[in-house]
Structures are given as C-alpha cells and as structure tokens.
N, C-alpha and C positions, 0 to 999 in steps of 0.2 A: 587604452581600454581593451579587454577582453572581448574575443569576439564568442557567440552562440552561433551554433551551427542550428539552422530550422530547417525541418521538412513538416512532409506531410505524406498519407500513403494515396492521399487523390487529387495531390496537385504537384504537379512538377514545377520546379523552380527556371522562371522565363517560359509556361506552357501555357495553353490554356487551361482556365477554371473548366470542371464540369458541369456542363446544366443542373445536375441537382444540387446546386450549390449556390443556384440563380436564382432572382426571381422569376426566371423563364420556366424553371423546373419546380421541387416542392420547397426551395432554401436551406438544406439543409447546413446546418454548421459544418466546415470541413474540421478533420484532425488535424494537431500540430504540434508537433515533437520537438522537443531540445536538447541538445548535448551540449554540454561546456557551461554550467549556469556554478558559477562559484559557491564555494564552499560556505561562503560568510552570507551568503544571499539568505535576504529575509522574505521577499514574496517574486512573485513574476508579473509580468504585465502583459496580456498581448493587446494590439489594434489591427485594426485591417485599414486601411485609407485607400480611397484611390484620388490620385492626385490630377489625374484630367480629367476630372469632373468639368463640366462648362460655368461652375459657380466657386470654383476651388477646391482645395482638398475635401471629398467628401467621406465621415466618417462610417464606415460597415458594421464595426464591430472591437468592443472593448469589453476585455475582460480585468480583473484586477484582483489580490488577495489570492491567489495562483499559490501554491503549494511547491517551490523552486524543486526537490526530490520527487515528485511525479514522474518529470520526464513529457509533459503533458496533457494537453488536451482531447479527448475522446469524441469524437463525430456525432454533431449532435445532441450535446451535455454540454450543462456547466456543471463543473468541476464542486461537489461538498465544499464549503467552506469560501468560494470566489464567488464576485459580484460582476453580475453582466449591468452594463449602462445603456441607455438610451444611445440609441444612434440617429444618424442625420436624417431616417426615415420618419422616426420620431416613436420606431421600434424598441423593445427593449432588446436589447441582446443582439443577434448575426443578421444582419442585413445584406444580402446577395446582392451580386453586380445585376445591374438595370440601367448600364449607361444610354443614352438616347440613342436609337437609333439612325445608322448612319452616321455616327459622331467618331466613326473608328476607334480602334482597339485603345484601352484603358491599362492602366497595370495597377494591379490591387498589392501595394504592400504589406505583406502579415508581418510586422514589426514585435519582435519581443525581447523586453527588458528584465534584465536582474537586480533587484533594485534591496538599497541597502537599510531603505525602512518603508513601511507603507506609503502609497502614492497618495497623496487628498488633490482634491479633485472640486469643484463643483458641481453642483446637481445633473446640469446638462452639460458636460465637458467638450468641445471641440479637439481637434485630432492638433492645435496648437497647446490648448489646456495642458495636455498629457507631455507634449514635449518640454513645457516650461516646466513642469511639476516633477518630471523623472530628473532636470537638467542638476548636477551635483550628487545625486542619490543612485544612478547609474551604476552598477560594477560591471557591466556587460549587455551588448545585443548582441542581435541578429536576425537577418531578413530572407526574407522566403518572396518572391514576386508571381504571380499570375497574371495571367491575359484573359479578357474579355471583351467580344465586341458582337454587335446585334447587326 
C-alpha cells in the first residue's frame, strides 16, 4: 500500500499539540496536509484518535468526502463538500486533547486515508467503524502523531 506523507503547519510530527488545539485552549481545528494521495483516489478521510485514552481508543475528529486534489485541510474549516462526524465528546466535528490529568502524555493520531470509493459509515461511527469501513477500499495512508498531556 501506498504511503501519504502528513503534516501540519502547527503540529510537529512526535511533538506536542498546541494549546489552541485543546480543550485547554479555544479548540481549534489544526491544518493537515497531504502529499502522495493517488491518482485514482476518490475522496479522503481524516481521524484524529488517541489511543491511551483510559476507556480505549477515543475518537477527536473525523472528517470524510475530503476532496483528494486539495492537498488538504485548512485550520479551523471543514472543507465545501466534506462531512465532519460526531465525536467521542459527542461533539460534532474536532474535539481537542483533554486527557485526564496526571494520566501522562497521550498521542493523538491524525490518520488519513485515500480511499477508492466513499466510506459509509454509521451515524455515530467509532474510530474501529472507520477502520473496518476503509479496510479493502484503502489505496493509501498516512500518519501524523502528536503529544499531549495535562
């Protein structure tokens, strides 16, 4: 499988998240860019998950219907034409890191997929939903990680 190269212009890959990007701060959505999203590719997908969560993977943020020729997402927006989901806050759309404190440092994967027809999904989708639903339809990812801890 194809890999996606991801960044971001406010989070370094293995750093920490910025407080405005918390819910310590105002939450903002961060930006997230991609290079290498195949040619055949029909939409994108991003998530955010952080996996030590003390209840399991808990999901941040998912986007979906992602326009693969953008190059990505802009800080802050969803994207004309993409659908942001509920997240594990019970938020619609970017839910910032708010791991318990004193629970030590979290790592938020921004996961993004090339996916070779649209993703379906259930109404409230879990950050497993999304793996089983991309799993065959895949033409490429790639991952972006951040730190956070209170």
């Amino acid at each position: 499988m194809d890999q996606i190269r991801v960044r971001s212009s406010t989070i370094e890959d293995g750093e920490r998240i910025p407080d405005r990007h918390s819910h310590d701060g105002p939450n903002v959505s961060p930006a997230i860019e991609w290079i290498g999203i195949p040619k055949d590719a029909i939409e994108v997908a991003v998530m955010c998950v952080d996996p030590d969560a003390p209840g399991g993977t808990f999901l941040h943020w998912l986007l979906t219907g992602l326009d693969p020729h953008t190059g990505g997402v802009p800080e802050g927006r969803v994207p004309d034409g993409a659908r942001a989901w509920p997240n594990d806050f019970g938020e619609e759309g970017w839910g910032g890191p708010a791991p318990p404190p004193g629970h030590g440092p979290h790592r938020y994967r921004f996961e993004v997929f090339a996916l070779a027809q649209p993703i379906e999904l259930p109404d409230r989708p879990t950050a497993q939903d999304v793996h089983r639903a991309t799993e065959g339809i895949t033409l490429a990812e790639g991952i972006l990680v951040g730190i956070y801890e209170r």
